[in-house]
C-alpha positions in Angstrom: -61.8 -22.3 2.1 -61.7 -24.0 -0.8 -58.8 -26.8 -2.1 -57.7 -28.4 -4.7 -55.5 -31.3 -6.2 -54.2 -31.7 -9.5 -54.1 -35.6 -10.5 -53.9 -37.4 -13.5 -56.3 -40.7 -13.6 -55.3 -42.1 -16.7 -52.1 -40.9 -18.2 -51.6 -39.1 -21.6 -55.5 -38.3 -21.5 -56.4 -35.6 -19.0 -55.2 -34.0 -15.7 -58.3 -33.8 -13.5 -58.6 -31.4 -10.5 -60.8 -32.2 -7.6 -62.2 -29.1 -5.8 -63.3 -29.5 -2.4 -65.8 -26.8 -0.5 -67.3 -28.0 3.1 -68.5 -31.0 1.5 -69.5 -30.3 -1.8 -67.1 -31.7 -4.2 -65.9 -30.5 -8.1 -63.6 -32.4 -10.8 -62.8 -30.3 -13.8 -61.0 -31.7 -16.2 -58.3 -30.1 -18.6 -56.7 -31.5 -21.6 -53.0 -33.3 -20.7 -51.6 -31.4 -23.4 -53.0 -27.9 -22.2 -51.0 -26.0 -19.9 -53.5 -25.7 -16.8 -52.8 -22.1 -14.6 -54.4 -21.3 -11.5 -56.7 -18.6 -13.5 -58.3 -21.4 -15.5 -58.4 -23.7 -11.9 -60.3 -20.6 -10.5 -63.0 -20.1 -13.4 -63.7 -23.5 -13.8 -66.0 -22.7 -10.4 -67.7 -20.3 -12.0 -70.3 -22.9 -13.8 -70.7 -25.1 -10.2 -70.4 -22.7 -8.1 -71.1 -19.2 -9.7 -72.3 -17.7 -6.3 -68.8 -18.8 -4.7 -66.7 -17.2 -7.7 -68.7 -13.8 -7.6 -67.6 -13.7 -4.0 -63.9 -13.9 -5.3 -64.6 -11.1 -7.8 -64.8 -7.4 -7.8 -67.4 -5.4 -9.6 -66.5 -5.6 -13.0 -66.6 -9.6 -12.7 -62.6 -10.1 -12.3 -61.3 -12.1 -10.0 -59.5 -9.8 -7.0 -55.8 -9.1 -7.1 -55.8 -9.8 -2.9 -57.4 -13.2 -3.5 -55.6 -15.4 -1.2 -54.6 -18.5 -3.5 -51.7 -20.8 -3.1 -49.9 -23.8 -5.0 -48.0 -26.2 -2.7 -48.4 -23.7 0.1 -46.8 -20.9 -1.4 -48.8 -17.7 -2.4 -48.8 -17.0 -6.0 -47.9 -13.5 -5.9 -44.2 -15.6 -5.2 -45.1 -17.5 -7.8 -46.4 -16.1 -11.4 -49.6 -15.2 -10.2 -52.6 -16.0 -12.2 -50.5 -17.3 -14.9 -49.1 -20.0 -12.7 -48.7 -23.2 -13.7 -50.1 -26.6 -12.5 -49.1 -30.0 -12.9 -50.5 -33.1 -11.8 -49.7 -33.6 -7.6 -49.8 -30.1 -7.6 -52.3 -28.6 -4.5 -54.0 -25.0 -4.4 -55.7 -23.6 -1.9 -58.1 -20.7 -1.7 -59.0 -18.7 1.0 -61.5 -16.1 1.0 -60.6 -12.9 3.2 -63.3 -12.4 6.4 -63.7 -9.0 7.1 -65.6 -7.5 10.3 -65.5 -5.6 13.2 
């Protein structure tokens, strides 16, 4: 699993987001004036972490429609999807599907 917070260290300069994975840890950092949406949250792994995005992504290198991901503990297919929006305090989560037998 993989989470994440949205915080804002010094105000009118940058919202930060601080990725957590086992114990590896990621900031990112988006423009305060930029509207930050979970697609952008999600590829900003890809340069970290590319092996954990390509597990989150189908063949053609797009991330999968049935990727678990949620803001504030609500899925974003209730949401808007990729295109949801984050502000600072917000909280997304990421949880990779098992599958097995």
């Amino acid at each position: 699993m993989l989470w994440g917070r949205l915080f804002s260290p010094n105000p009118f300069k940058s919202l930060r987001l601080r990725l957590s994975h086992g114990s590896k840890e990621l900031c990112s950092e988006f423009p305060e004036e930029q509207e930050v949406r979970v697609a952008q949250v999600l590829h900003s792994v890809r340069s970290r972490y590319p092996d954990i995005f390509q597990q989150w992504c189908d063949k053609e290198g797009h991330i999968r429609k049935s990727l678990p991901v949620f803001v504030n503990g609500v899925h974003i297919r209730y949401l808007q999807g990729m295109d949801t929006e984050l502000k600072e305090g917000d909280e997304v989560y990421v949880i990779p599907l098992i599958a097995g037998g």
